[in-house]
N, C-alpha and C positions, 0 to 999 in steps of 0.2 A: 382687505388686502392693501389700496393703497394708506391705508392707515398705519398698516404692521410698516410701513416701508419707508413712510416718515418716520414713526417712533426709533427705528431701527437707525436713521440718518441723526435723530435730535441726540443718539445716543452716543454715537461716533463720536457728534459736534462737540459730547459733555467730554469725551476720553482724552480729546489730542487739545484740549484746554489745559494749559497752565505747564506744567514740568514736559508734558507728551508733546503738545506744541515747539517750547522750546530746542526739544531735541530733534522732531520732523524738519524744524527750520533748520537747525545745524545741517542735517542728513543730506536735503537739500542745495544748502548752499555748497557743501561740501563736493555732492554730486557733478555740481555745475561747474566746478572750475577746469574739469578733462575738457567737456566740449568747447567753451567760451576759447582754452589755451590752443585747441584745433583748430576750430574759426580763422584763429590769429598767425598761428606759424605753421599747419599742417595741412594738408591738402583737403578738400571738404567731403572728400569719403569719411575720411575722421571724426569730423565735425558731425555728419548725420549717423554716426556710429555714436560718438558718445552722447548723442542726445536721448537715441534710440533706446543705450543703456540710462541713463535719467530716467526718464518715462518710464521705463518695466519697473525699475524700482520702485519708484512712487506707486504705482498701480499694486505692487508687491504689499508696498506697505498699509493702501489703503483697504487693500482683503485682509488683511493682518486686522486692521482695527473694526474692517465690518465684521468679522471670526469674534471678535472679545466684545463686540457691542451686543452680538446675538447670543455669548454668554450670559454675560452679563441682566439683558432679559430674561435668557430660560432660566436663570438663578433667582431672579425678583420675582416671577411668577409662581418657580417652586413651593420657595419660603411663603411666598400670600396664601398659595392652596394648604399647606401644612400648618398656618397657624390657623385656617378657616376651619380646618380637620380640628384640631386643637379643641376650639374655641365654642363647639359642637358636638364635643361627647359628652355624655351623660352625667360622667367621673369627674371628679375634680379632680386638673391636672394642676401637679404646682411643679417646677423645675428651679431649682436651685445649687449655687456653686459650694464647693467642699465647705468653705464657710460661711455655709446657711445662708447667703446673699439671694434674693428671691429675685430671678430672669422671668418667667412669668406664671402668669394665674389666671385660669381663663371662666370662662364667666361661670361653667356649672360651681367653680371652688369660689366663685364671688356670693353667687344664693347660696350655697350651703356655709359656709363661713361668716355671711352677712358684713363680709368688707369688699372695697374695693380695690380694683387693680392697681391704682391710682397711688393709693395708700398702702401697698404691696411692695408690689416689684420695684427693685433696687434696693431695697430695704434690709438688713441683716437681720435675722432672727436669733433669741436664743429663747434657754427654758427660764428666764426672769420673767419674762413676759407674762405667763403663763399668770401672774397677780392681778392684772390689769383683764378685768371682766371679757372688756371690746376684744381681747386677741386668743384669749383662753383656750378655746376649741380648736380654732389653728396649732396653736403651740403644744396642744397635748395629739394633733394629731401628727404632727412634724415629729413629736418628742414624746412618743408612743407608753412610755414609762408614766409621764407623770400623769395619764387619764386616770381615773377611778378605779378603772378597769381594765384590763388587757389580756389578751389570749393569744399565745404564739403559733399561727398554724403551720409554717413552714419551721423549717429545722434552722436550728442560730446558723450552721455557715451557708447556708443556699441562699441563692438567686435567683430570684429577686426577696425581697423578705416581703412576708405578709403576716399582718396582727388584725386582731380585732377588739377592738373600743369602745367602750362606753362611757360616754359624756352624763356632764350635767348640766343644768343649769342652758342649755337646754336640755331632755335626756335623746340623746342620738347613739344609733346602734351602728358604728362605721366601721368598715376594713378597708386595710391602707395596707397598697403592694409597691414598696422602695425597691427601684430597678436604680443601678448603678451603670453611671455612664461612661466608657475609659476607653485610653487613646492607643495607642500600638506597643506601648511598653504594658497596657494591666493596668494603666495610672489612673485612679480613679481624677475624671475631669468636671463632675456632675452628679447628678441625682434627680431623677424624675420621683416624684410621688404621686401615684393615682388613690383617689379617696374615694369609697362608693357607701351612699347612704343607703344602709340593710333596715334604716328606722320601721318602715312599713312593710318589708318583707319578713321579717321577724315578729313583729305584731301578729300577721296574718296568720304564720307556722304555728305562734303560741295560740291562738284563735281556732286554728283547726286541732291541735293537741288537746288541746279543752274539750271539741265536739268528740273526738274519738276518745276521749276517757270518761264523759257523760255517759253516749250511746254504750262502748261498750261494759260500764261496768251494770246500766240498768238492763243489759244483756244477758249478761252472765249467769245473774241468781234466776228469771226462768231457768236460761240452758241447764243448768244446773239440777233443777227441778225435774225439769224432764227429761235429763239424766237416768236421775236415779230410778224412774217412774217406767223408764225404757227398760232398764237393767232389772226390774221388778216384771213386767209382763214376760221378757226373756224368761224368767225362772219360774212362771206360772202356766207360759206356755210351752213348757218341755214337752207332755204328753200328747200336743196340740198334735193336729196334722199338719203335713210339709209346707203348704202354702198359708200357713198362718205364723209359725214357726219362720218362715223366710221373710214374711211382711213386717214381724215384730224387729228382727236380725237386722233389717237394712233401717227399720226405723232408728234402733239405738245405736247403728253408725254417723246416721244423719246425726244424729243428736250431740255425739261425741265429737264428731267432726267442726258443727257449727262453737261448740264449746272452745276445742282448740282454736279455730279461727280467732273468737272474742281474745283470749288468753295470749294469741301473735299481737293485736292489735294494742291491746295492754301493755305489752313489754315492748312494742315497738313505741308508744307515746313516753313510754318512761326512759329508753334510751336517748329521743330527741331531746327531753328535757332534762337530763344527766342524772335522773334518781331510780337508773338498773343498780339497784344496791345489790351485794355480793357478801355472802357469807365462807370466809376463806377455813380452811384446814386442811391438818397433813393426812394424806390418803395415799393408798395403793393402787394405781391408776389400773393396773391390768386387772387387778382383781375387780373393779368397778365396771368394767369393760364385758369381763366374763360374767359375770351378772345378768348387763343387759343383753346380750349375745343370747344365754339362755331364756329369759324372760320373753324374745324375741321370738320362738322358736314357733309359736301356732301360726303367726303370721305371717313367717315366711313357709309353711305348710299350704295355706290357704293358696299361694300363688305358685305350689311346686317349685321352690327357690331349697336348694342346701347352702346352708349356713356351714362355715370353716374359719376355726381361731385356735392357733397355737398359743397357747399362754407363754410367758417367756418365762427363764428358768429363774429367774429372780424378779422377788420385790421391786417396783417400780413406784418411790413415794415423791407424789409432787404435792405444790400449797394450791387447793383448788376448791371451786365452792361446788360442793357434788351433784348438787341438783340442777344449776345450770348447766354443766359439763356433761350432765344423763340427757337434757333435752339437746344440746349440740349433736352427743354420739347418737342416740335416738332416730334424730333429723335424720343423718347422713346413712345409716343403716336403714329405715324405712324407703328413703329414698333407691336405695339402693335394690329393694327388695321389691318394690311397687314398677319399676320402670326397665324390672328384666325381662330376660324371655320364658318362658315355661323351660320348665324343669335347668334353669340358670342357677349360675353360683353366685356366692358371697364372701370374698376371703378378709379375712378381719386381723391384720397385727397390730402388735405394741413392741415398737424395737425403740432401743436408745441409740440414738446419733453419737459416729465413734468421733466426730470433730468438734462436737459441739457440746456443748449441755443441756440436751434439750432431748425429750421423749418424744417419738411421732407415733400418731395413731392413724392408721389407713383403714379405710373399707373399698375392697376390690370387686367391681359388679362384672357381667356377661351382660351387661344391659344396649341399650339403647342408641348410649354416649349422648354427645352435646353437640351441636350444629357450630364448627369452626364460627359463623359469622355473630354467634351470639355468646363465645367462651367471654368476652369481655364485660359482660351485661350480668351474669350467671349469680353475683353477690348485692345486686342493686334492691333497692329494695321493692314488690311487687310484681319481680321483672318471672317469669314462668318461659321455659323452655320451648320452643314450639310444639316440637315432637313430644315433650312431655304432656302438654297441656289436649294433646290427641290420646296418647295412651292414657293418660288419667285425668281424666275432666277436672275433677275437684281438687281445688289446690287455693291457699293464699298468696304466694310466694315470696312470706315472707322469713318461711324459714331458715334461709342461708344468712340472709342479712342477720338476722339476730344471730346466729352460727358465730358468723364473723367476729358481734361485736364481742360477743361472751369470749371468743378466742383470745381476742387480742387484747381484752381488758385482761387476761392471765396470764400475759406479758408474750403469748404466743402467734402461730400464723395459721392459715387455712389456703389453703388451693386445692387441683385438683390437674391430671391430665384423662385426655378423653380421644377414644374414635370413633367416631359417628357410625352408629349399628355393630359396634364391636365391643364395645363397656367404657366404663371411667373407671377411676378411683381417685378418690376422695381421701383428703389428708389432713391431718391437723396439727400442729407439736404444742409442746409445754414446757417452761422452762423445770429443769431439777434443783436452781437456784432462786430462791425470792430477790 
């Protein structure tokens, strides 16, 4: 306390130094000449009047300067704790003015750049630099272009922009989020850069992408195996009796099931690593629709589900690669038919959007719906509904996610709206333009 109450007074002392002084003395001397001229020719009520007024003023002015000395602190102390903030994230921060002039660089962007602050800040950068070994990584991370490599994750005019890079020479896997800093007019005054090294978290991804495309492809050809081997006793035990006939039934579900599983796991390691290849051509989407709709039809039997799809009265031809597009509608229709109620519907359209160009395909359930607190989670990958995962135990839940991605790599979208114990439906479009 009495520490805060010196530094508080050595601060005053720094304030009313030099120009602040100068004028305090004027104020005062100023003040002084009403009492000193009462003293002399007015009665001495005057005199202890204008003294009285002296003294408030000075007292006025000295809470004036203790107000701006204890500014003055909470401002030093701010700035200390913000640059300690700073100086202690993880990211390398760099801040620099409109012309690349570097204000600071705090220690994570010192290790990962391997220069110092020293040798930084104040310093102008451009992309010359970028020749000179020592500055290289800085400058291709400032100057996101001239890395090797670059990926734009955010959109060109958003805010904050974020890319991602790949260096060499060392090889580092970074993403750099440029937050723009501006003053009450929109004026840009600044530029923060955060840099976060992804080197080892990307290793790790590719590392696990490996173990799930080892595991699941020496997977696959048993499952396979005993696929067919299930699908074989099925058709040798037709004449069987009912509970060997039921034992065989649920075994070549298992089998088909653990099959799909491997087959999610596969195309989900091929989408992390960008080689979901797509075989495109022009198709008639409803007519593709009506296909699986009937194809459909034992298995929505099995659960007392009626199946309804008005075909549209015209050809609906989009560019799409059909066999991905059969596992998306597929997805969304099982789903739809596994998670209702007995004896529930299924209503299935294909309408063209009159504002857009763009086909929507819906499947409308009487089912279950979705749990408000989990609509947000619904496309993640792995992520299983609560109440689904009660009504039907077996699930990967990696079906939507791959949904999605098939969606939107055909330049289109997916959602869905939902009431909880009242059904969803599920949507998808496509553009009618390449």
């Amino acid at each position: 306390m009495i520490k805060n109450i010196f530094e508080t007074f050595r601060l005053v002392t720094l304030h009313i130094r030099g120009v602040h002084a100068i004028a305090l003395y004027t104020v005062l001397v100023i003040m002084a000449v009403p009492p000193v001229v009462a003293f002399l020719f007015a009665p001495w009520f005057f005199g202890v009047l204008g003294f009285f007024a002296y003294f408030s003023a000075a007292i006025l002015y000295l809470r004036k300067a203790l107000d701006v000395a204890r500014l003055q602190l909470s401002e030093q102390f701010e700035t200390k704790e913000f640059s300690a903030l700073v100086d202690y994230l993880p990211e390398g921060v760099i801040l620099y003015d409109p012309s690349f002039k570097v204000l600071s660089f705090n220690k994570a962007a010192q290790e990962l750049f391997r220069l110092s602050a020293e040798e930084i800040v104040g310093r102008m950068m451009d992309p010359g630099m970028a020749k000179n070994p020592h500055y290289r990584i800085l400058v291709q991370a400032l100057f996101p272009s001239l890395a090797p490599s670059m990926t734009q994750v955010s959109t060109s005019e958003a805010w904050p922009q974020i890319v991602d890079l790949t260096t060499d020479e060392p090889v580092l896997e970074l993403r750099s989020t440029l937050i723009r800093l501006t003053d009450e007019g929109q004026n840009a005054i600044g530029f923060l850069r955060l840099v976060k090294d992804r080197t080892r978290e990307k290793a790790l991804l590719a590392e696990k992408t490996d173990f799930i495309n080892v595991a699941a492809h020496q997977l696959r050809t048993p499952l396979t195996a005993m696929g067919w081997a299930m699908e074989s006793l099925v058709n040798l035990t037709a004449d069987s009796s009912a509970d060997v006939k039921e034992i065989v039934k649920e075994g070549n579900e298992i089998a088909q099931r653990a099959l799909k599983i491997t087959n999610d796991l596969l195309d989900v390691a091929k989408i992390e690593e960008g080689k979901f290849g797509f075989l495109f051509e022009e198709k008639d989407i409803a007519e593709l629709i009506q296909q699986l709709v009937s194809a459909s039809g034992s298995i929505a039997k099995q659960y007392s589900v009626t199946l309804f799809m008005e075909p549209p009265k015209e050809s609906i031809v989009v560019r799409m690669d059909p066999a991905k597009l059969s596992s998306v509608f597929l997805n969304l229709l099982d789903n739809a038919i596994r998670y209702n109620v007995k004896n529930g519907r299924v209503v299935i359209a294909v309408d063209r959007l009159m504002d857009k160009p763009f086909v929507k395909i819906s499947v409308e359930d009487t089912g279950i719906g979705v749990p408000s607190e989990e609509i947000g989670e619904l496309f993640t990958k792995l992520h299983r509904g609560s109440n689904a995962a009660v009504a039907e135990p077996n699930g990967s839940g990696l079906g939507l996610y791959i949904a999605k991605n098939i969606v939107e790599q055909h330049g289109g979208s997916i959602g869905f709206e939902s009431t909880l114990n009242r059904g969803s439906t599920f949507w998808f479009t496509l553009p009618l333009k390449k």
